[in-house]
C-alpha positions in Angstrom: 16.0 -22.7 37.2 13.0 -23.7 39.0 11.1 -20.6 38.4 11.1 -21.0 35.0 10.5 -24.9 35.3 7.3 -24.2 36.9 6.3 -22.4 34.7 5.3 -18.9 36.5 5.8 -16.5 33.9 4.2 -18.7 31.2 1.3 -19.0 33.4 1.1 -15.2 33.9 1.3 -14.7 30.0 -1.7 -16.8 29.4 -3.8 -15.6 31.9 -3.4 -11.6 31.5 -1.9 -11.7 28.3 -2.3 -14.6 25.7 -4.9 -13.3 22.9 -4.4 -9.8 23.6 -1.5 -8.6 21.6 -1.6 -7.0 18.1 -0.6 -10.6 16.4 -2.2 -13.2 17.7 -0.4 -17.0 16.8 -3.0 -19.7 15.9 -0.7 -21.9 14.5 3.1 -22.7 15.3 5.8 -23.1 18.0 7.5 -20.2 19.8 10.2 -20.3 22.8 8.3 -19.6 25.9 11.1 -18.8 28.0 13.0 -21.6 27.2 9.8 -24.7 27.4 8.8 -25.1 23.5 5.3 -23.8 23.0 3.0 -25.3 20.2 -0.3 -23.5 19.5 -3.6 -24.3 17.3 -7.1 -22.8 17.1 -10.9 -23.1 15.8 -14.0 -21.9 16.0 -16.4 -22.6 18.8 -20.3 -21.3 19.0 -21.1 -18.9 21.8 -23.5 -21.2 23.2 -21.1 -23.8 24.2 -18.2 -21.5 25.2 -19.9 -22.3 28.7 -19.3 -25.6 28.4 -16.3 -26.0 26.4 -14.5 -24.0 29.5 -15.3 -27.0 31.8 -12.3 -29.4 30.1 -9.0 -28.6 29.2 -9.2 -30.5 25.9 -8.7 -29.7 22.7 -11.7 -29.9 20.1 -9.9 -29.0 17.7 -6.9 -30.5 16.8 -4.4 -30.7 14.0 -5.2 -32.4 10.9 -6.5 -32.8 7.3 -10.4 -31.7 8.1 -12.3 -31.4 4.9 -16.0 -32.3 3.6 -16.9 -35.8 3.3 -19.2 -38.7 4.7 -19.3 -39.4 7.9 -21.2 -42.7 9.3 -21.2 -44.5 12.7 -21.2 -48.0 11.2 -24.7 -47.8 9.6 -25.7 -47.6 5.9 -26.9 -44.3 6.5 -24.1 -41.4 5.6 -24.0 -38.0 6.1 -22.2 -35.8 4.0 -20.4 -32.9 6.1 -18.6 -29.7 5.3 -16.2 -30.7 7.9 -16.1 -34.2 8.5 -15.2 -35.6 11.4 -14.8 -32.7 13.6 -17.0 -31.1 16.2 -17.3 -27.5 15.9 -15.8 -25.3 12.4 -12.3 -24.9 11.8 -10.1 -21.4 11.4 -7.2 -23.6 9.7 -6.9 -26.4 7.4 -3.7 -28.4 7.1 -3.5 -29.9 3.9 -1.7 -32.7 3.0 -0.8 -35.2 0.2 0.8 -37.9 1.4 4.5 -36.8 1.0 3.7 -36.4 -2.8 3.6 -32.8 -2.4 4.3 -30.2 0.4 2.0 -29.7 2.7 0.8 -26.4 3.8 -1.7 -24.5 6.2 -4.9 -23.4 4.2 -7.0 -20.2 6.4 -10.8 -20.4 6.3 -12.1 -19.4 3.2 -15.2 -17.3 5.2 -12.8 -15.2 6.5 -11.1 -14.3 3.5 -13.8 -13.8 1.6 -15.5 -11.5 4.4 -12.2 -9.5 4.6 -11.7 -9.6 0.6 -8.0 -10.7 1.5 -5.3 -10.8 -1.0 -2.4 -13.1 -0.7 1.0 -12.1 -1.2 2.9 -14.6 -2.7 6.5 -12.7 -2.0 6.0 -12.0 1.9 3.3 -14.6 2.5 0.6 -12.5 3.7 -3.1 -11.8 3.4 -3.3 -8.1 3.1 -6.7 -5.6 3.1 -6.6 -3.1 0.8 -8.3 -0.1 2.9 -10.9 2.4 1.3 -8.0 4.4 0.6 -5.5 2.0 -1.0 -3.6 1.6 2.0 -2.4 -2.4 2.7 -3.1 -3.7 5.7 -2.1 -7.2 6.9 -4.2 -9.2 8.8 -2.5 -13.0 8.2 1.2 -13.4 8.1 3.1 -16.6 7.7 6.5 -17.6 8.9 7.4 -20.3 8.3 5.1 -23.2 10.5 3.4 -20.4 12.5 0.7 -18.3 11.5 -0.7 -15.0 13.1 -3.7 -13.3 12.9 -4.5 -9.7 13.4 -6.1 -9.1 17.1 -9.0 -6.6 15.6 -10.2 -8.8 12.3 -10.0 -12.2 15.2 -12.4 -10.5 17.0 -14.7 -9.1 14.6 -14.8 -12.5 12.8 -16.0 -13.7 16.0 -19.3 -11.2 16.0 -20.1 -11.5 12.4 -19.6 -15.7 13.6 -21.5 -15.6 16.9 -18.5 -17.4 18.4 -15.5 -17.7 20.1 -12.2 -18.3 18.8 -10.6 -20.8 20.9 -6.6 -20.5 21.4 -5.2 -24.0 22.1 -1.8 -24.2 23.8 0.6 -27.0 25.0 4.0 -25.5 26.7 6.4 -27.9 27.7 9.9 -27.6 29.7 12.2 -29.8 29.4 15.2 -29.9 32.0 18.1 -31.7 32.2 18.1 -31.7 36.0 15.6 -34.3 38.6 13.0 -33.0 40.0 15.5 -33.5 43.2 18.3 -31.6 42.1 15.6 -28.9 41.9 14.3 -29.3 45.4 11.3 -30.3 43.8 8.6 -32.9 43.8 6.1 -34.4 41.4 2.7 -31.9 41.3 -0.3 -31.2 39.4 -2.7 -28.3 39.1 -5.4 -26.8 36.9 -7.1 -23.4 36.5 -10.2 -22.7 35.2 -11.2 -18.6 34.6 -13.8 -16.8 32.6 -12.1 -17.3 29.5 -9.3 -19.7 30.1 -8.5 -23.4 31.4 -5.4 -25.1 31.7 -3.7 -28.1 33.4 -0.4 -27.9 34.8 2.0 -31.0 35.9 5.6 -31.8 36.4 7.5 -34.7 37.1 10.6 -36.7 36.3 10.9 -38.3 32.7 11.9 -41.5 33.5 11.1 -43.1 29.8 13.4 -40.3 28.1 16.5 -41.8 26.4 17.8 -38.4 26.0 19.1 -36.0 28.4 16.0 -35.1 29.6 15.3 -36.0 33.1 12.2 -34.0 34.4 9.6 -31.7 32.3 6.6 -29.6 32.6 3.6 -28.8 30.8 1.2 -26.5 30.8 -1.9 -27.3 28.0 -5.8 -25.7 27.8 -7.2 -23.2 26.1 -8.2 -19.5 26.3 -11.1 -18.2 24.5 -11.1 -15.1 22.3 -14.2 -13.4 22.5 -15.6 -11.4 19.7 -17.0 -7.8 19.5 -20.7 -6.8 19.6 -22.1 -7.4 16.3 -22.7 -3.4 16.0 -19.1 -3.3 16.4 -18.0 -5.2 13.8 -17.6 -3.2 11.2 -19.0 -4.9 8.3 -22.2 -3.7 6.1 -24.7 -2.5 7.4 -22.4 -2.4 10.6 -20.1 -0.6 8.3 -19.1 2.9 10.3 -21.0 6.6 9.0 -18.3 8.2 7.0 -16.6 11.2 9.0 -15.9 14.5 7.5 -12.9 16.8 8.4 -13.7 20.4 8.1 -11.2 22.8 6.2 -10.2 26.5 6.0 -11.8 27.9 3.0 -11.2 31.6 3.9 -10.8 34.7 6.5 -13.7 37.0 8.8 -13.1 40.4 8.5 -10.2 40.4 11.9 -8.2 38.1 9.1 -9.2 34.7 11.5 -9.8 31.3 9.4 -13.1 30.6 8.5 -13.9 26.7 8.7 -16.7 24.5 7.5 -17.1 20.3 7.6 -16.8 19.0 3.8 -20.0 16.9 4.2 -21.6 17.5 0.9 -25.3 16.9 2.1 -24.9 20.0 4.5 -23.5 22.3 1.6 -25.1 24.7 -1.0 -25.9 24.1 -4.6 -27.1 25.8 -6.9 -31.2 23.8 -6.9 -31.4 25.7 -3.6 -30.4 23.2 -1.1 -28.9 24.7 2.4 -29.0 28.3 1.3 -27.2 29.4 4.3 -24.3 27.3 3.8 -20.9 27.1 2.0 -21.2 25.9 -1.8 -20.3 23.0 -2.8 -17.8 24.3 -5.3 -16.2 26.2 -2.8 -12.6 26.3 -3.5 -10.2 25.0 -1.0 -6.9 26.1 -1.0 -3.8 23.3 -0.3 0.4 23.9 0.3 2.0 21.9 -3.6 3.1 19.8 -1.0 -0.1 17.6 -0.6 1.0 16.2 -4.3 4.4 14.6 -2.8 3.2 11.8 -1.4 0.9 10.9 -4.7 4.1 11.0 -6.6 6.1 9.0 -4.5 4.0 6.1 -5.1 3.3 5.8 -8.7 1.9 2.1 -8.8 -0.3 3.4 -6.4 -1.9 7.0 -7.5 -2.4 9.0 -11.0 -1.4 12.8 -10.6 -2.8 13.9 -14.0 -4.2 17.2 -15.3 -7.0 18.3 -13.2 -6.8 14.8 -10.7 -5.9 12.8 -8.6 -6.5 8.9 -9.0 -5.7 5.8 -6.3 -6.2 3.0 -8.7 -10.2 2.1 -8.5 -10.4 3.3 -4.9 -11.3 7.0 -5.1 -10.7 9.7 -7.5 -10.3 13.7 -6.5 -10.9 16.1 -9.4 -8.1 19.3 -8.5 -7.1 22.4 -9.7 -3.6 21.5 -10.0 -2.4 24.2 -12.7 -0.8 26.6 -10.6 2.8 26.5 -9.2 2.5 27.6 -5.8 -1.0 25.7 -4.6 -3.4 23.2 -5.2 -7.1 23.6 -4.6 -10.3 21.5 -4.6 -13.9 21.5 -4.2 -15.1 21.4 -0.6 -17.7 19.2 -1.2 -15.4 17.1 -3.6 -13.3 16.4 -0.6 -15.8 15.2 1.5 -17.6 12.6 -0.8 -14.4 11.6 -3.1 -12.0 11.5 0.0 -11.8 8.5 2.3 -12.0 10.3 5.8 -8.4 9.6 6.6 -7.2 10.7 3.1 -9.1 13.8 4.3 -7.2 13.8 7.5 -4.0 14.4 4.7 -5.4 17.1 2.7 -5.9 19.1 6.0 -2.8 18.9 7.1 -1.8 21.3 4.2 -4.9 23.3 4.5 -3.8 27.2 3.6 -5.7 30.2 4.3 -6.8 30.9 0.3 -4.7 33.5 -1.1 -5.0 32.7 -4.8 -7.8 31.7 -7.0 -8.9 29.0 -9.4 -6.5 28.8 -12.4 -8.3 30.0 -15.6 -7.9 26.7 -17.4 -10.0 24.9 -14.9 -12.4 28.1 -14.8 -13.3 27.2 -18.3 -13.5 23.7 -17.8 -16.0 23.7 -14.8 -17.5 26.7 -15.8 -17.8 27.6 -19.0 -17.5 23.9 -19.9 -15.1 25.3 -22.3 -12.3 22.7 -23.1 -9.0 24.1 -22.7 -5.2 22.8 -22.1 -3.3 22.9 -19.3 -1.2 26.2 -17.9 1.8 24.4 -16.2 4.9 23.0 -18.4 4.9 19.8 -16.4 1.2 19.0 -17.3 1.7 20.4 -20.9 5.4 18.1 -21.5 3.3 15.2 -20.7 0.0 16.2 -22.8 2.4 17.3 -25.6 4.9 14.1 -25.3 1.5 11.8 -25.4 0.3 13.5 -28.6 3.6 13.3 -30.1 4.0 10.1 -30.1 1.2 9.1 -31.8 1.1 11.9 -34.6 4.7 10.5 -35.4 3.6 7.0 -35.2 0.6 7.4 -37.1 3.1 9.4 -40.0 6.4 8.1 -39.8 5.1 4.3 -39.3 7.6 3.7 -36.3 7.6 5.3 -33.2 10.8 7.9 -32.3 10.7 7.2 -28.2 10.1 3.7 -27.4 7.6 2.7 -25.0 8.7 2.7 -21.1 8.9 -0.7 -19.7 6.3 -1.0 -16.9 9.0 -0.8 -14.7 10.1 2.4 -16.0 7.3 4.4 -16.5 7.0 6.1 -12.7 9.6 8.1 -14.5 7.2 9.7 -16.8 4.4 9.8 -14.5 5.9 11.7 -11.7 7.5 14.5 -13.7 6.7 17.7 -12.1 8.2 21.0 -11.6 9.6 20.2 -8.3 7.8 20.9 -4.8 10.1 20.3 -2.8 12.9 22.5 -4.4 15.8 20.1 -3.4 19.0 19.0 -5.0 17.3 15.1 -4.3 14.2 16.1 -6.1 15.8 18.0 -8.9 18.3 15.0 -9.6 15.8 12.7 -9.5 13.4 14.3 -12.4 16.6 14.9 -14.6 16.7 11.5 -14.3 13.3 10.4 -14.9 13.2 13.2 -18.1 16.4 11.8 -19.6 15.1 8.1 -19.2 11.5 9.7 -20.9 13.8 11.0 -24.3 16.9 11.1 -24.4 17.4 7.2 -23.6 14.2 6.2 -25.1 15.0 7.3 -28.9 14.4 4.7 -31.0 18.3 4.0 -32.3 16.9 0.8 -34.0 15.0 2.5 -36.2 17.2 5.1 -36.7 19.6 3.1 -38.0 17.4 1.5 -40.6 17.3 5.1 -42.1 20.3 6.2 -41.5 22.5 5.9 -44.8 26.1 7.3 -43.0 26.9 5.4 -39.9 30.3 6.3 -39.3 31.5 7.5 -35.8 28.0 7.4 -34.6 28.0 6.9 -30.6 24.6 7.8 -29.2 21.3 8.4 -29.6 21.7 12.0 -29.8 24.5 10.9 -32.4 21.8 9.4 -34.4 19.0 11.7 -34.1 21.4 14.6 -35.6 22.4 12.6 -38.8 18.6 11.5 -39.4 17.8 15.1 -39.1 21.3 15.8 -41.4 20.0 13.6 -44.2 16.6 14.3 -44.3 18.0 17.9 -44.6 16.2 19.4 -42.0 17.9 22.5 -40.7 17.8 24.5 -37.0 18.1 21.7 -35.1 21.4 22.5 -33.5 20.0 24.7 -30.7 17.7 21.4 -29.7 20.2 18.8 -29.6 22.1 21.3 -27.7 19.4 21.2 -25.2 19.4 17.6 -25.1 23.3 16.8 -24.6 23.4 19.8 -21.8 20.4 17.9 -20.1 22.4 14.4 -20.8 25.6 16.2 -19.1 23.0 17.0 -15.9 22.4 13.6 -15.6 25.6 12.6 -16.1 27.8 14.5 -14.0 24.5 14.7 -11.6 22.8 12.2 -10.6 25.0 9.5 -12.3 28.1 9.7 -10.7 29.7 11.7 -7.7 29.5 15.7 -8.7 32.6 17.9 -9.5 34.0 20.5 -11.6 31.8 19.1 -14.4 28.9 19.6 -13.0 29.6 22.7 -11.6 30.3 23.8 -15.6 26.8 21.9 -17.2 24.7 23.2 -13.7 26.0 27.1 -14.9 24.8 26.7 -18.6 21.6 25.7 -17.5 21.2 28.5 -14.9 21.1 26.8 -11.4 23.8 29.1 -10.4 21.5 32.3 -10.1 18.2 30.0 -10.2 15.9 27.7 -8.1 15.6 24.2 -9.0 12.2 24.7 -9.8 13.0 27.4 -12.2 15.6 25.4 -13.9 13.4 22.2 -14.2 10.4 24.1 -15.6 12.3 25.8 -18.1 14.0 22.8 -19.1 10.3 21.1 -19.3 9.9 24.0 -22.0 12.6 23.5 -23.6 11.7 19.8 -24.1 8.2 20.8 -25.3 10.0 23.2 -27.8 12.4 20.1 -28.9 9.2 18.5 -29.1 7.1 20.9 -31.0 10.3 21.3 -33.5 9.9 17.7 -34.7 6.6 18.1 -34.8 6.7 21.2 -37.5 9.9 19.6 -39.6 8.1 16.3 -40.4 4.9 16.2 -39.5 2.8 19.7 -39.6 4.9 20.7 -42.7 5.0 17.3 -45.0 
């Protein structure tokens, strides 16, 4: 009991470790083995660091700080950013009387400088990195606030100050000071960056249980890093570049050159003895998977990849088994630790530029794309408007924005798994099947009896507009509803068993079986496409 009345380890913590974590709390209470600690911080310049280590006190302190006058009895007023307080503030508490809640408002230099965005949901101030990951920096829990440890510190250089920790720790016991073997003391520390005061005695005005306490109260003083180290422009660091494999010596060994695009070939002569620019570089369909995990992040469309209006990579992704860029592309599109990604599926090239994107780069010839994924989506697209524009109603209705990952990430699947595969039955189903416009329908629809469906509907439209052939499509579309059913939709069985055989994945791979139902879906497609609009 003793041990921790003293204090000891919360002493320890603030000497050797207080300021050095990953979070660092500026704001807030937290148990310090059982005394209740409160903590606060500001700004101080560098040239009075010196100085401000002589006193334990706080110049900073809790409270509404904001611009205004300031006067010392005299008609002469100053007007002040932050009036009334002695050095600039990290925190503002702001408060309105009890009207409305008050809350804890962070610098507005620092957010700037970091371009922060708040998240209302988590309640934190998150960087968006150069290549669309989120980092946070400021996260609020309730009364306490943390900062990140590296943006503290580089605030500090850009600043030319410290930031100053402010702590008060107090123990409360229940015991005397007696009980304890213990008697009344008093002690202060003052180190390179730190000063505190230290006392215990009995509580004798307490008219609670309390009957002794200790507390511990200073400051520590978080130092920033050089200003070369900060990280900001023109501090900013040189962009790295990852070399890749782009191909084989004559013993078969890799052959490996950085992606910096100022060191490559072109074709106006510069570095003659170097790899072109437009070298192909060869990656496992793999590299994609993560791209399509995160739709409201990144765009896998023909011939690119796109992370919102962060960076964009022009590929060759029109071949099953690989996907290839430019070398030089890599280098100046790719953030150096998206680079860091692509390498890790680096393959030695055993393939060669698809002839679609031959004639696009080329032979600036324009030219559609090979794969069924890529041409479902650039048919389904087209589609949609040709019918719009001549039926005067659209036949799929829009996805919600919640909804439309499902089109976006279609693919023929890469990782050739039962997981995968029900997933993009799913998403295909939700694209058609479930997005037929049965309002519409309806309206022209002149016999509605035993109607259940949107497949239902769609095949007495295409009855009474006395279209003919269809059955072999809507065929295609209740076998693919079935898959989803009996699939992904509830627990598999027998029925499952009998749809997965009619649509081949008995003898066939998942990717096989997706791809060809991705044709048959551009064939459904294409057979609206000739019955009412190509042919009326």
């Amino acid at each position: 009991m003793s041990e921790r009345f003293t204090q000891k380890e919360n002493i320890n913590y603030i000497i050797n470790e207080f300021g050095h974590e990953l979070w660092v709390q500026v704001r807030g209470n937290r148990n310090m083995n059982g005394a209740d600690g409160y903590f606060w911080a500001g700004l101080i310049p560098n040239n009075e660091i010196e100085e401000v280590l002589k006193s334990t006190n706080w110049e900073h302190e809790e409270g509404s700080i904001r611009p205004g006058f300031v006067g010392h009895g005299t008609s002469e007023y100053v007007y002040e950013r932050y009036a009334g307080a002695e050095f600039e503030p990290l925190l503002f508490l702001r408060e309105f009387g009890g009207v409305l809640e008050s809350y804890i408002e962070i610098s507005e230099e620092f957010r700037l400088l970091n371009n922060l965005y708040y998240d209302h949901k988590d309640n934190k101030y998150i960087y968006v990195s150069d290549n669309g990951e989120l980092d946070p920096v400021i996260k609020i829990e309730g009364n306490n606030v943390f900062f990140k440890l590296n943006y503290l510190k580089r605030f500090a250089a850009v600043k030319q100050m410290g930031i100053a920790l402010y702590f008060n720790i107090r123990f409360d016991s229940e015991v005397t000071l007696e009980e304890m073997n213990l008697v009344a003391d008093q002690d202060c520390y003052y180190g390179p960056d730190c000063c505190f005061d230290y006392h215990h005695d009995n509580d004798t005005m307490s008219s609670s249980d309390r009957r002794a306490y200790s507390i511990l109260h200073g400051k520590k003083i978080l130092f920033g890093v050089s200003i070369e180290e900060s990280g900001y422009w023109p501090y900013d660091k040189l962009k790295s570049f990852e070399e890749f494999v782009i191909g084989y010596d004559e013993k078969g060994e890799e052959v490996k050159f950085p992606s910096d695009p100022k060191n490559l070939a072109n074709y106006f002569g510069s570095n003659p003895n170097s790899p072109q620019y437009l070298t192909p570089v060869y990656f496992s369909k793999d590299v994609l998977t993560k791209y399509y995990s995160k739709p409201e992040l990144y765009e896998v469309n023909d011939g690119h990849i796109r992370c919102q209006g962060i960076w964009l990579l022009p590929i060759d992704n029109l071949n099953k088994e690989y996907v290839s860029a430019y070398l030089g592309d890599l280098g100046r599109e790719l953030p150096h630790k998206e680079q860091i990604y692509w390498k890790s599926f680096n393959i030695i090239p055993d393939g060669k530029l698809s002839e679609t994107k031959f004639k696009r780069d080329f032979l600036a010839q324009f030219a559609d794309p090979e794969i069924s994924d890529l041409k479902f989506k650039q048919k389904f697209v087209m589609f949609r408007g040709k019918w719009i524009e001549k039926m005067g109603w659209d036949l799929f209705i829009e996805l919600s924005d919640a909804d439309k990952y499902n089109f976006e990430h279609l693919r023929i699947p890469i990782a050739k798994s039962q997981v995968e595969f029900d997933g993009l039955v799913l998403s295909l189903v939700k694209t058609m099947i479930d997005s037929i416009n049965e309002k519409e329908l309806n309206k022209l629809i002149m016999n509605k009896e035993d109607l259940k469906g949107s497949i239902s509907r769609l095949e007495r439209f295409l009855e009474e507009k006395n279209v003919t052939g269809y059955e072999p499509h809507l065929k295609f579309l209740r076998d693919l509803q079935e898959l989803r059913s009996t699939g992904s939709g509830h627990r598999k069985g027998k029925s499952y068993d009998k749809v997965s055989e009619k649509v081949g994945l008995q003898n066939r791979n998942f990717d096989e079986v997706f791809e060809k139902i991705l044709n048959d879906s551009i064939s459904f497609l294409g057979f609206l496409e000739d019955s009412f609009i190509s042919n009326v």
